[in-house]
N, CA and C atoms of all chains as a GROMACS GRO file, in nm:
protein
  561
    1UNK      N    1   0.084  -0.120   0.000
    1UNK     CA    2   0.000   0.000   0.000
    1UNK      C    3   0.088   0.125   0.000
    2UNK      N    4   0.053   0.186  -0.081
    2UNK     CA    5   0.108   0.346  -0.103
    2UNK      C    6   0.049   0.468   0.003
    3UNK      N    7   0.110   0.589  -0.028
    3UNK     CA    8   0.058   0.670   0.035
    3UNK      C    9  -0.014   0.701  -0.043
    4UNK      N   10  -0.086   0.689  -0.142
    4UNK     CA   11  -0.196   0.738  -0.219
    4UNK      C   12  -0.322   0.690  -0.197
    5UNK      N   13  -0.315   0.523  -0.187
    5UNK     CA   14  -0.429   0.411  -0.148
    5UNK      C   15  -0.463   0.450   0.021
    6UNK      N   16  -0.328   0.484   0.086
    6UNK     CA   17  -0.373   0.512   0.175
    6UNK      C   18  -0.511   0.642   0.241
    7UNK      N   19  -0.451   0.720   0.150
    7UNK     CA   20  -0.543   0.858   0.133
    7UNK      C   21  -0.699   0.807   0.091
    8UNK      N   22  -0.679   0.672  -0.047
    8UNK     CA   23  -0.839   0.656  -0.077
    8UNK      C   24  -0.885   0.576   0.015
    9UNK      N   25  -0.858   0.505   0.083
    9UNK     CA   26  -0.884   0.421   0.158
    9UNK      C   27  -0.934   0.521   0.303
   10UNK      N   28  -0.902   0.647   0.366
   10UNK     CA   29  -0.914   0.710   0.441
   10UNK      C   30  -1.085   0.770   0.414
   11UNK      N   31  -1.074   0.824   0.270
   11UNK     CA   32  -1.134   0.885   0.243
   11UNK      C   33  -1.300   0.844   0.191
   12UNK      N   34  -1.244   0.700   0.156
   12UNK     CA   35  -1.375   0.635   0.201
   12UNK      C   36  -1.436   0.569   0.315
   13UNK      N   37  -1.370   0.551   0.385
   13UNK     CA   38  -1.342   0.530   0.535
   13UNK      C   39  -1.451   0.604   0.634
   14UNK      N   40  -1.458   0.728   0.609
   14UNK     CA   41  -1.447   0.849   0.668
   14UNK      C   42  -1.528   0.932   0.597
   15UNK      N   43  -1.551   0.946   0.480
   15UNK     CA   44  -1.668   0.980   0.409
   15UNK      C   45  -1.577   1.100   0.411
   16UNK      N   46  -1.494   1.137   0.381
   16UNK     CA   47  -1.390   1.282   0.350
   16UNK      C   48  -1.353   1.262   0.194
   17UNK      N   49  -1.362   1.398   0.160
   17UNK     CA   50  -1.304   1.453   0.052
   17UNK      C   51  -1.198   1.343   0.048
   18UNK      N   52  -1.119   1.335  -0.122
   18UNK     CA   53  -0.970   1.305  -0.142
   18UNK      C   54  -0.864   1.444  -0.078
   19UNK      N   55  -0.913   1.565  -0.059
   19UNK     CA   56  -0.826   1.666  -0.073
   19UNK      C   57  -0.810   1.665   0.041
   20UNK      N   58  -0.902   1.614   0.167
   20UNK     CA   59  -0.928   1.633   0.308
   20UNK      C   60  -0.827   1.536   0.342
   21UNK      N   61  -0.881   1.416   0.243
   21UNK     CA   62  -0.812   1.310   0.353
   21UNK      C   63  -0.649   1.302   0.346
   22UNK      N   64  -0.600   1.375   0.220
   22UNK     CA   65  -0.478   1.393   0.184
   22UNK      C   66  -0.432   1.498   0.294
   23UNK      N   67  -0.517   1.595   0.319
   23UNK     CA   68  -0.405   1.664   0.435
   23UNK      C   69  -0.394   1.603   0.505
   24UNK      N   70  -0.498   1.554   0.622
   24UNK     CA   71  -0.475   1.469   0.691
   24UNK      C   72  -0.371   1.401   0.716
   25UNK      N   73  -0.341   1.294   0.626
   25UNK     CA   74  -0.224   1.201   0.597
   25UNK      C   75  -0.132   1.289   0.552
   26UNK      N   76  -0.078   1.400   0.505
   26UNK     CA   77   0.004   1.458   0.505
   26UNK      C   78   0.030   1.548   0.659
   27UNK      N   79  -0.104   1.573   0.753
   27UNK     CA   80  -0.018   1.666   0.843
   27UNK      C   81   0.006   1.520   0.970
   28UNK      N   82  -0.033   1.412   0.962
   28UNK     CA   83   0.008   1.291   1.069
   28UNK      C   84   0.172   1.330   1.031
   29UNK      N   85   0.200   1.257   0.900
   29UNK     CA   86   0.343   1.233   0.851
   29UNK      C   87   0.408   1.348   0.908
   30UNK      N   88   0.396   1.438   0.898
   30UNK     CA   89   0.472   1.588   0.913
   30UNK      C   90   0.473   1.615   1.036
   31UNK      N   91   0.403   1.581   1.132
   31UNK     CA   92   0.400   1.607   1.254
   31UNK      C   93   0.487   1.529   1.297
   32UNK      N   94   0.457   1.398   1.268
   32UNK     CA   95   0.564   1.254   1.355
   32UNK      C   96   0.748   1.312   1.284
   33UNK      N   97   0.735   1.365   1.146
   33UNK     CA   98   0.895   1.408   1.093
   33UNK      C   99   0.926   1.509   1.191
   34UNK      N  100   0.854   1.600   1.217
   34UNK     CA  101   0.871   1.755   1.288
   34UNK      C  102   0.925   1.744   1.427
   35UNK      N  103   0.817   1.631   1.528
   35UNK     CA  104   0.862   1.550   1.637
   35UNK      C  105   0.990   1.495   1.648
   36UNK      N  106   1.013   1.384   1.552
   36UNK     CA  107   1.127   1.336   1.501
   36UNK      C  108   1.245   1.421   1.506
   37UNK      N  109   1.198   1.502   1.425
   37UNK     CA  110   1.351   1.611   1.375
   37UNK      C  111   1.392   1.695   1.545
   38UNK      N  112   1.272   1.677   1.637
   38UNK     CA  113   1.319   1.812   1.731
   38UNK      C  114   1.371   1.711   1.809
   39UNK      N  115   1.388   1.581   1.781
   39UNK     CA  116   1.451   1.514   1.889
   39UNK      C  117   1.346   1.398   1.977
   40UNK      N  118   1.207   1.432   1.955
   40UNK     CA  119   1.102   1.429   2.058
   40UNK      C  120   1.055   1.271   1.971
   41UNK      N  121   1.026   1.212   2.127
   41UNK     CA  122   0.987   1.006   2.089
   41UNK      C  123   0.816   1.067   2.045
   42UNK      N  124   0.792   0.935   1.995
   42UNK     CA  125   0.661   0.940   1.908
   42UNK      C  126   0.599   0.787   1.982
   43UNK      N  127   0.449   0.812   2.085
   43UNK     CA  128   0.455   0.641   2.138
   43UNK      C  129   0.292   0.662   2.069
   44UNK      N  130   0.247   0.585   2.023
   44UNK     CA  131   0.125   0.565   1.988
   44UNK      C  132   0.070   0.416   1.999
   45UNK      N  133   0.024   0.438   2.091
   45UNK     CA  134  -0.071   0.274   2.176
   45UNK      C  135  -0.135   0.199   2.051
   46UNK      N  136  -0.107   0.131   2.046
   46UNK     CA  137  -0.173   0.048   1.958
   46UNK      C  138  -0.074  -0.048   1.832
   47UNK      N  139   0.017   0.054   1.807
   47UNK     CA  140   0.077   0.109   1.664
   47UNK      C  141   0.221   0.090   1.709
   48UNK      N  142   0.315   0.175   1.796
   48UNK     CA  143   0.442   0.140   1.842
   48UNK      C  144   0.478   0.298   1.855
   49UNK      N  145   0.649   0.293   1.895
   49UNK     CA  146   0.694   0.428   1.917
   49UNK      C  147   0.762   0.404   1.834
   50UNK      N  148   0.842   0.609   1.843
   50UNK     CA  149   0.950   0.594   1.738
   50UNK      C  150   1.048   0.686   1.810
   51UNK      N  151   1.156   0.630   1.810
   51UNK     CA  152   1.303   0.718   1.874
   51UNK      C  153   1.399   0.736   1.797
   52UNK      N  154   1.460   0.892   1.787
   52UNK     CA  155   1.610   0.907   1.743
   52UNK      C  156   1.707   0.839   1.799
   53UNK      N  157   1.817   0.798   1.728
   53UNK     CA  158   1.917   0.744   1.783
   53UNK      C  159   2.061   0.810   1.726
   54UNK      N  160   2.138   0.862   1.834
   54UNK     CA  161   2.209   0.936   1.766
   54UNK      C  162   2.360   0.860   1.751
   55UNK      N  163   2.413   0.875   1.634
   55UNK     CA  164   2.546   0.768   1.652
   55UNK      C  165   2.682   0.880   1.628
   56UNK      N  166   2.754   0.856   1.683
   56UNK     CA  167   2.910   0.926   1.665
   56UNK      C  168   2.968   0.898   1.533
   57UNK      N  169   3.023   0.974   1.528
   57UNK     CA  170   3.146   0.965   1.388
   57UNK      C  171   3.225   0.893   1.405
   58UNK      N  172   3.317   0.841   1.268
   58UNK     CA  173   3.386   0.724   1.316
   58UNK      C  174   3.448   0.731   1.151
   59UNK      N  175   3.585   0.688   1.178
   59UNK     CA  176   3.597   0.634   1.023
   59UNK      C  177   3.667   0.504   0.979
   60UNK      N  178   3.577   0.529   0.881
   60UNK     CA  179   3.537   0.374   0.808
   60UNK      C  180   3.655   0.342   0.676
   61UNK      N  181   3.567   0.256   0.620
   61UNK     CA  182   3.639   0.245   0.481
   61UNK      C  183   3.547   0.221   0.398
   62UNK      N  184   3.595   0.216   0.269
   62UNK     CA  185   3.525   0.228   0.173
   62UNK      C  186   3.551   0.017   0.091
   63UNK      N  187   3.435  -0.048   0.137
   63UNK     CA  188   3.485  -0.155   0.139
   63UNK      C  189   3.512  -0.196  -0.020
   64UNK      N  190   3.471  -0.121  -0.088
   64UNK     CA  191   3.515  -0.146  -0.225
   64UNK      C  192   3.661  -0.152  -0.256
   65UNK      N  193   3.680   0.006  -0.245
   65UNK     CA  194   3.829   0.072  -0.301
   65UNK      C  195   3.929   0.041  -0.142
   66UNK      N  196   3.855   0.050  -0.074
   66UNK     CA  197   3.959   0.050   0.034
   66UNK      C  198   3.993   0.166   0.094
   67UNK      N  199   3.958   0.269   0.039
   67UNK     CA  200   3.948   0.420   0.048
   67UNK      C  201   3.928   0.409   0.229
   68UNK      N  202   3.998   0.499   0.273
   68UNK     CA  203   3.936   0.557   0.424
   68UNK      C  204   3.878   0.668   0.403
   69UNK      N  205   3.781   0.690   0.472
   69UNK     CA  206   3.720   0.760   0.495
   69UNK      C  207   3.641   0.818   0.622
   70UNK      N  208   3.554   0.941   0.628
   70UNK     CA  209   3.516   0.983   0.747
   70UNK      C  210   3.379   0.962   0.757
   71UNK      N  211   3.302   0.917   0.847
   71UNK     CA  212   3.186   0.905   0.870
   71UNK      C  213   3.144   1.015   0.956
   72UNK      N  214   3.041   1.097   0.921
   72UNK     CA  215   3.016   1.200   1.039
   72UNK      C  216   2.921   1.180   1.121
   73UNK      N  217   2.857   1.205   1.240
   73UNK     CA  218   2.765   1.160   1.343
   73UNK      C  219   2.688   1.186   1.269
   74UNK      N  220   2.556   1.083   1.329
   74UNK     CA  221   2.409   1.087   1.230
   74UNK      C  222   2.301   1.051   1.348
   75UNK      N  223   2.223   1.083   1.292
   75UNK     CA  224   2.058   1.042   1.392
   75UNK      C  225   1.977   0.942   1.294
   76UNK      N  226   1.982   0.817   1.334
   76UNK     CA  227   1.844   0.774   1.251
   76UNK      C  228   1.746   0.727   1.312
   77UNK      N  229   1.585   0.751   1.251
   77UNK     CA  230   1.481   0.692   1.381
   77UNK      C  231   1.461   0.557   1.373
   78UNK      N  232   1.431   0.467   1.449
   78UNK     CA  233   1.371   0.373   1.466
   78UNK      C  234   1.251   0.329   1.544
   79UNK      N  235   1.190   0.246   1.493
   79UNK     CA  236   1.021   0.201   1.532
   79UNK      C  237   1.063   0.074   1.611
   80UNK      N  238   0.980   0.063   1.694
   80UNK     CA  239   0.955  -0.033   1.751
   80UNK      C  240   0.762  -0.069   1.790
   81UNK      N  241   0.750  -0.204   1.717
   81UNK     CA  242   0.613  -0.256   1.749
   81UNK      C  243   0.595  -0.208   1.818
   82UNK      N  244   0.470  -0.198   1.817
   82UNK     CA  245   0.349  -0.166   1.964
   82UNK      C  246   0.291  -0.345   1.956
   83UNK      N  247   0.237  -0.340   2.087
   83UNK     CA  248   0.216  -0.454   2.172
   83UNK      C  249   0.068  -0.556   2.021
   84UNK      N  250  -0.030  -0.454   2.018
   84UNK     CA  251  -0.146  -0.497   1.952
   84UNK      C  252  -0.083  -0.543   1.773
   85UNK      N  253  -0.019  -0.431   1.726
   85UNK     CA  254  -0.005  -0.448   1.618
   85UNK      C  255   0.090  -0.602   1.593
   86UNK      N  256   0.214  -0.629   1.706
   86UNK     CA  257   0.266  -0.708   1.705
   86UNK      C  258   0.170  -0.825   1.724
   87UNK      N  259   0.079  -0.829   1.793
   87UNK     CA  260   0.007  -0.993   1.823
   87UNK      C  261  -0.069  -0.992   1.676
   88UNK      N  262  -0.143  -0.873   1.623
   88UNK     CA  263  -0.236  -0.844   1.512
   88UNK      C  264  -0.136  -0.927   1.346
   89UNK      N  265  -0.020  -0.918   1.375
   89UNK     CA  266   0.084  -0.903   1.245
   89UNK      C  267   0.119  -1.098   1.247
   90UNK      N  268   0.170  -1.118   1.356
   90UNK     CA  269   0.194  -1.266   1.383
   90UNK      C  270   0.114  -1.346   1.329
   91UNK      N  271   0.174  -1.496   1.308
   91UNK     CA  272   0.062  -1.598   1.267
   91UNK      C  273   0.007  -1.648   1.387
   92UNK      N  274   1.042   1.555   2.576
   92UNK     CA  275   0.846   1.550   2.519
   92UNK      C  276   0.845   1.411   2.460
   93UNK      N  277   0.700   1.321   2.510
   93UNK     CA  278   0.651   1.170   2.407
   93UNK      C  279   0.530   1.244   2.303
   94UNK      N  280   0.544   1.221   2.205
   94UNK     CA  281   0.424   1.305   2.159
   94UNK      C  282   0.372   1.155   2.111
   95UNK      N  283   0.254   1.192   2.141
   95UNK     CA  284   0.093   1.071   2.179
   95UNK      C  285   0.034   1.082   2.046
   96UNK      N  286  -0.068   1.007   2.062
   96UNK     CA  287  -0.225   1.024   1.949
   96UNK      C  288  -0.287   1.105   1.959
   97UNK      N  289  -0.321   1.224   2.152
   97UNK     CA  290  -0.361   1.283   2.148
   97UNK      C  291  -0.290   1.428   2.074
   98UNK      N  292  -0.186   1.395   2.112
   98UNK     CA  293  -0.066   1.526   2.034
   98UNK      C  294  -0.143   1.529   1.904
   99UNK      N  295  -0.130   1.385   1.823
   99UNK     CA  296  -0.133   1.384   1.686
   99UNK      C  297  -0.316   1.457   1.627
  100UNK      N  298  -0.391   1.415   1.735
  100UNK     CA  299  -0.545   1.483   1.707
  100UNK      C  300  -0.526   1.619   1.695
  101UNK      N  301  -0.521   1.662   1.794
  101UNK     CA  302  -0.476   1.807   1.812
  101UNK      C  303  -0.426   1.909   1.705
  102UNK      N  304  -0.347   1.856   1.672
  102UNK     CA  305  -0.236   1.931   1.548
  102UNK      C  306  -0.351   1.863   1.439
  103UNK      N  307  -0.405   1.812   1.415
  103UNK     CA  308  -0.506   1.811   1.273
  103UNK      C  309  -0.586   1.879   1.283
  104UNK      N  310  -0.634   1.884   1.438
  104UNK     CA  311  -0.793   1.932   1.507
  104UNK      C  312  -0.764   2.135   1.473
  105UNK      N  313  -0.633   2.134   1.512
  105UNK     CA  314  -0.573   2.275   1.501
  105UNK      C  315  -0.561   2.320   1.381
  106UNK      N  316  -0.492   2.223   1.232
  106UNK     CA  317  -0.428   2.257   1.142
  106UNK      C  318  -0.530   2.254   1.011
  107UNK      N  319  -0.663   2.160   1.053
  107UNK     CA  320  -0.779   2.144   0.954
  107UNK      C  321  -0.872   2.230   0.995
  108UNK      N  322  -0.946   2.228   0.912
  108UNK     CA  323  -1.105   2.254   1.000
  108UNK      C  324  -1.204   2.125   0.989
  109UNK      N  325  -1.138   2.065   1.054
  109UNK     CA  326  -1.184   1.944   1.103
  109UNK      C  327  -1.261   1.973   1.257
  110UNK      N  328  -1.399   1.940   1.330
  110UNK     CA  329  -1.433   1.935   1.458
  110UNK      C  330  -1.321   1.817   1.523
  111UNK      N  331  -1.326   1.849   1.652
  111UNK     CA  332  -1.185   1.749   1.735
  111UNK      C  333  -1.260   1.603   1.723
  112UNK      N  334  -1.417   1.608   1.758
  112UNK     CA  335  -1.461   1.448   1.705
  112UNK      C  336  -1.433   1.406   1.587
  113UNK      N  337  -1.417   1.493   1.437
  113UNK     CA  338  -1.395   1.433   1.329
  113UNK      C  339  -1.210   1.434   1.300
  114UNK      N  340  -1.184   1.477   1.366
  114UNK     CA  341  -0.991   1.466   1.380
  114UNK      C  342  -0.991   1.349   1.424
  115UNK      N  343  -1.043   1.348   1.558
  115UNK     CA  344  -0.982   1.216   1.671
  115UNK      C  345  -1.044   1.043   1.555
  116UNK      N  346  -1.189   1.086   1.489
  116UNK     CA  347  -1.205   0.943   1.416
  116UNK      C  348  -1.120   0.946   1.281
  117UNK      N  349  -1.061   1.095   1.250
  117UNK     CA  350  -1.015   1.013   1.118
  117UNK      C  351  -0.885   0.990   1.130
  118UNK      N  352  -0.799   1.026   1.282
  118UNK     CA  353  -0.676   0.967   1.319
  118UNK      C  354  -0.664   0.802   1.359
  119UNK      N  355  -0.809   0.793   1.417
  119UNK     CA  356  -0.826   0.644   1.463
  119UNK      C  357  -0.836   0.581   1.322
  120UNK      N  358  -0.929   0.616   1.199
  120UNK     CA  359  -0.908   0.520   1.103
  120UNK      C  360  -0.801   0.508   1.038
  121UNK      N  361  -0.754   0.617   1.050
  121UNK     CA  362  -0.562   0.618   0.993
  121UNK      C  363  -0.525   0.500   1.039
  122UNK      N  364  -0.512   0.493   1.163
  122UNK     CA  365  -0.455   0.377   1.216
  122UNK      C  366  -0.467   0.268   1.204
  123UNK      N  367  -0.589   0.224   1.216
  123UNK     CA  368  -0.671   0.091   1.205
  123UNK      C  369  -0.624   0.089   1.018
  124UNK      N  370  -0.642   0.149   0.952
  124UNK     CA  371  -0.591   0.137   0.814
  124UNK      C  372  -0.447   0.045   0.805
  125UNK      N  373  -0.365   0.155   0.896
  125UNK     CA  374  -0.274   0.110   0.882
  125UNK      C  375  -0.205  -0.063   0.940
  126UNK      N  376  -0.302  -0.068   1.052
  126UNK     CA  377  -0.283  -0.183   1.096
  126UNK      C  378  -0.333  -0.278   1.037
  127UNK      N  379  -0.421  -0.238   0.970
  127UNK     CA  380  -0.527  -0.383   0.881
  127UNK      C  381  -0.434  -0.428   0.779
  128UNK      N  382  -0.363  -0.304   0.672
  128UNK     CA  383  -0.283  -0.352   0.590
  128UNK      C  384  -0.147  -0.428   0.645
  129UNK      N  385  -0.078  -0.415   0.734
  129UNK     CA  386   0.043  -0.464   0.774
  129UNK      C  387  -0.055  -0.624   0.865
  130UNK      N  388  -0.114  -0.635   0.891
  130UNK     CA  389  -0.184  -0.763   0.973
  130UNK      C  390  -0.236  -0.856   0.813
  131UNK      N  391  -0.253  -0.784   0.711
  131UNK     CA  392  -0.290  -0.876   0.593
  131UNK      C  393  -0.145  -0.928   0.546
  132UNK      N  394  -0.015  -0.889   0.564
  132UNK     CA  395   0.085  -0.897   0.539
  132UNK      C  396   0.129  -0.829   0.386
  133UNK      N  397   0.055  -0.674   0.381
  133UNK     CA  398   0.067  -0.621   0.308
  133UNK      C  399   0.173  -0.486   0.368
  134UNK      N  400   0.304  -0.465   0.267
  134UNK     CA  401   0.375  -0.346   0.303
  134UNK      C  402   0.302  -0.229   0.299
  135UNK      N  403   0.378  -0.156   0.375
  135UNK     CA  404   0.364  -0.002   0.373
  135UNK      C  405   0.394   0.075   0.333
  136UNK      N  406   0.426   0.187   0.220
  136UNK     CA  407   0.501   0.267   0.191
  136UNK      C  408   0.442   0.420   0.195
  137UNK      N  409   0.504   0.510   0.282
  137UNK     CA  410   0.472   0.632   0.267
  137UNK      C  411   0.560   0.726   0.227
  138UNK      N  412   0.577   0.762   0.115
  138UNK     CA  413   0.668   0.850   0.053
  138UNK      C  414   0.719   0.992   0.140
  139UNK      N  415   0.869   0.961   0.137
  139UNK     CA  416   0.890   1.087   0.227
  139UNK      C  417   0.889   1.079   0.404
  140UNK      N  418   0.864   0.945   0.412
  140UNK     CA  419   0.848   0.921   0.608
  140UNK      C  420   0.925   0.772   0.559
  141UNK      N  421   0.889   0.698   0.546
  141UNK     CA  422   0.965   0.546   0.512
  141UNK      C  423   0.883   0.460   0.519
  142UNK      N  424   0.906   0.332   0.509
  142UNK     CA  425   0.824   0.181   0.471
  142UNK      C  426   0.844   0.114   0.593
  143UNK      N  427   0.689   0.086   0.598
  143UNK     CA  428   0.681  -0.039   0.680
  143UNK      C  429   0.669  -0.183   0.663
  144UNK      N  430   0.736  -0.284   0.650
  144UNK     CA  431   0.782  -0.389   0.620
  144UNK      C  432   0.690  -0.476   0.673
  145UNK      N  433   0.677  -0.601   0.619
  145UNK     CA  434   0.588  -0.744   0.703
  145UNK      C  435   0.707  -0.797   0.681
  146UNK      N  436   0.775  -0.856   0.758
  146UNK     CA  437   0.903  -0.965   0.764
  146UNK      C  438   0.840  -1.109   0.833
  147UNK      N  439   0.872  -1.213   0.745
  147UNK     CA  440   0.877  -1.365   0.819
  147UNK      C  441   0.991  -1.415   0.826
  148UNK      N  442   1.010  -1.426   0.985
  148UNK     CA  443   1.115  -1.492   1.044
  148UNK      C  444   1.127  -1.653   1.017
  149UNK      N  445   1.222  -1.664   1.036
  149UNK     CA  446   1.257  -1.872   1.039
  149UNK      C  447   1.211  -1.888   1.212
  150UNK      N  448   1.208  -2.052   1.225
  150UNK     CA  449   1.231  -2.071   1.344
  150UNK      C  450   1.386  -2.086   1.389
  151UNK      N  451   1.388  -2.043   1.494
  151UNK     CA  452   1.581  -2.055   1.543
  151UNK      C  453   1.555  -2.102   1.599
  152UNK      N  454   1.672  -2.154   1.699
  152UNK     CA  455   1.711  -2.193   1.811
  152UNK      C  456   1.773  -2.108   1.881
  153UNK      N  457   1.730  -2.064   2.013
  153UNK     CA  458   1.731  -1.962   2.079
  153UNK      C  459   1.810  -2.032   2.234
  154UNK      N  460   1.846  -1.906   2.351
  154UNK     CA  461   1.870  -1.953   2.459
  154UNK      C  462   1.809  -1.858   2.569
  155UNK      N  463   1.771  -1.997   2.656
  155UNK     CA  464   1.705  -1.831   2.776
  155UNK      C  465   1.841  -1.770   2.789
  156UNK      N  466   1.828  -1.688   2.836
  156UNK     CA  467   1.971  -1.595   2.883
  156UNK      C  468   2.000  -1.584   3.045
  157UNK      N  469   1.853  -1.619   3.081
  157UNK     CA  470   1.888  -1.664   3.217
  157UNK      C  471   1.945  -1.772   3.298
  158UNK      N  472   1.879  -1.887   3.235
  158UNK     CA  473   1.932  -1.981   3.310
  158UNK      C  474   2.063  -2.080   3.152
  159UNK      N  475   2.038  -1.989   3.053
  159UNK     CA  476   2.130  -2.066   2.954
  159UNK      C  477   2.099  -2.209   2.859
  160UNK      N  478   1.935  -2.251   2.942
  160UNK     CA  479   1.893  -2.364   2.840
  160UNK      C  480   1.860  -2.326   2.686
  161UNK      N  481   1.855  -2.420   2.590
  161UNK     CA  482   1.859  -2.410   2.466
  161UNK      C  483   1.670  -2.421   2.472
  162UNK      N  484   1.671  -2.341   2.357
  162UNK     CA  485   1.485  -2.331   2.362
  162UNK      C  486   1.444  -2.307   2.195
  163UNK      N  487   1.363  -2.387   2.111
  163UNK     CA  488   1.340  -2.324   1.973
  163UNK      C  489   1.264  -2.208   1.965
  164UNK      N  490   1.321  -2.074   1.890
  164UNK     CA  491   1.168  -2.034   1.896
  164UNK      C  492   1.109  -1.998   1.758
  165UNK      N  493   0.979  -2.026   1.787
  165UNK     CA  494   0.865  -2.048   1.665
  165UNK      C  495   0.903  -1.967   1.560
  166UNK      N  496   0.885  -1.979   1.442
  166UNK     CA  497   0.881  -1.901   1.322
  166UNK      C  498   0.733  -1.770   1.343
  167UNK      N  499   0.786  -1.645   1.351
  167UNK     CA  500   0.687  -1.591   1.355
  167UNK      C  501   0.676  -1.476   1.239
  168UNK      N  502   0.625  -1.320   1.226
  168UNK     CA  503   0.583  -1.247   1.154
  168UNK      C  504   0.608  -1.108   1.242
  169UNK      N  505   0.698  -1.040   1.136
  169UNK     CA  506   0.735  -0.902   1.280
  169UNK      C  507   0.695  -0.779   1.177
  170UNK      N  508   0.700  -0.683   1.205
  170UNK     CA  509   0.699  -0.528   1.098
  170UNK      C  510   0.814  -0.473   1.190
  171UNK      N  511   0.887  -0.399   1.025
  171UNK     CA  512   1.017  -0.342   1.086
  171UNK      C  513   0.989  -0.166   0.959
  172UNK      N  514   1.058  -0.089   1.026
  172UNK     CA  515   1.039   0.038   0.960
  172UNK      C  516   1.176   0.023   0.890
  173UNK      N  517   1.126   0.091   0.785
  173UNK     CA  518   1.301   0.181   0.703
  173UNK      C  519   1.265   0.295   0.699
  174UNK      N  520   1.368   0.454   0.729
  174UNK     CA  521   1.317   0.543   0.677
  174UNK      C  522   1.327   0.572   0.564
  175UNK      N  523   1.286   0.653   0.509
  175UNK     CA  524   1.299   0.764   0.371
  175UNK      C  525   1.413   0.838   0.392
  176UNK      N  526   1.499   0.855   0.297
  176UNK     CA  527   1.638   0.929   0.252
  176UNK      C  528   1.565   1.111   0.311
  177UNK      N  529   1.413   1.124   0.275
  177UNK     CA  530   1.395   1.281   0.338
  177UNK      C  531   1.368   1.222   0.473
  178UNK      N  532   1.350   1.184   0.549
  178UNK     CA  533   1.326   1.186   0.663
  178UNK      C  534   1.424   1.147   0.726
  179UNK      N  535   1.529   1.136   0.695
  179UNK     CA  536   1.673   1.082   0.736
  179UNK      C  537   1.758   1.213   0.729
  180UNK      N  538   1.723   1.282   0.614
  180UNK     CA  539   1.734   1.414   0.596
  180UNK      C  540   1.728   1.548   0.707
  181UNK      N  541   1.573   1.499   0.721
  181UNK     CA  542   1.538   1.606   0.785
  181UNK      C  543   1.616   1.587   0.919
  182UNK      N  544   1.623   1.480   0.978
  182UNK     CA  545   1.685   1.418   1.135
  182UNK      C  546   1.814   1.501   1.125
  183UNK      N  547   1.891   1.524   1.023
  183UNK     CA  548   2.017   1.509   1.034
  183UNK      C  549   2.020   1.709   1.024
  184UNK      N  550   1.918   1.745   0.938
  184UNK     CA  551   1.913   1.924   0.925
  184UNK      C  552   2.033   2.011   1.050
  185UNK      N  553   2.098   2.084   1.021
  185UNK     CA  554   2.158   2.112   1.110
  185UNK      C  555   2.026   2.256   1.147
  186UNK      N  556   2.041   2.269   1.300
  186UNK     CA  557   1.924   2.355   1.309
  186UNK      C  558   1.964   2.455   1.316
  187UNK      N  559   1.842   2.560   1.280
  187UNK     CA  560   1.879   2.703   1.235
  187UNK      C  561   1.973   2.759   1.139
   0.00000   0.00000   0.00000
């Protein structure tokens, strides 16, 4: 499923416009990035959380060429199940 | 700050002109959407935030960690996120 199906699928759902249900699903996404970006966890019962994780710099190589190189510190988020969705997803 | 579902009503309830009863149900069907498709073992993809995955595991052979006995465990079905290159982006924005 796309973010597009997702939108029609909302929107019949919900008896909303396509244009409605598209903000919608555009201001969830943007909110949880915005959260995200300020640093701030995302827990939603049902569904799971989501946390930055911030990693240090370090340098690496370039496993091709062999090249060294520099890695600079990075943040990436990660999800973790929520309790329902995990029993819901299982066989 | 945890920002909640109620966070997430709010900011639609604020940002639409949506009434907070028609925010709060069309955040709940968001959800339930979203859970129905990943429980059919259908992916997720939202352009610009990242994909949510249906992964099937093997069964392993596992160990408690407590007491160190050997234990199989079952082949099961997990969801794992990837982000999006922009939302990896945005994390990384240097601010201001």
């Amino acid at each position: 499923m796309t973010k597009s199906e997702l939108v029609e699928a909302l929107s019949k759902g919900e008896d909303l416009t396509k244009t409605k249900a598209e903000e919608i699903v555009n201001l969830v996404f943007s909110e949880m990035t915005n959260a995200l970006a300020n640093g701030e966890r995302i827990e939603i019962r049902g569904l799971g959380s989501f946390k930055v994780k911030r990693y240090d710099g370090y340098s690496g190589r370039n496993p091709k060429t062999g090249k060294q190189i520099k890695v600079k510190p990075k943040k990436l988020p990660f999800f973790k199940c929520g309790k329902e969705l995990k029993e819901r997803v299982d066989i | 700050m945890t920002i909640t579902k109620a966070n997430l009503i709010d900011s639609i309830y604020k940002q639409s002109d949506l009434r907070k009863q028609e925010s709060t149900s069309a955040v709940e069907s968001l959800l339930e959407i979203i859970k129905h498709t990943l429980e059919s073992g259908e992916d997720l993809l939202v352009s610009g935030f990242g994909k949510f995955c249906v992964k099937d595991k093997n069964m392993r052979r596992g160990r408690n960690p407590h007491t160190g006995n050997g234990l199989m465990l079952d082949a099961r079905r997990v969801v794992t996120f990837k982000c999006s290159r922009t939302l990896r982006e945005n994390l990384n924005k240097k601010k201001k």
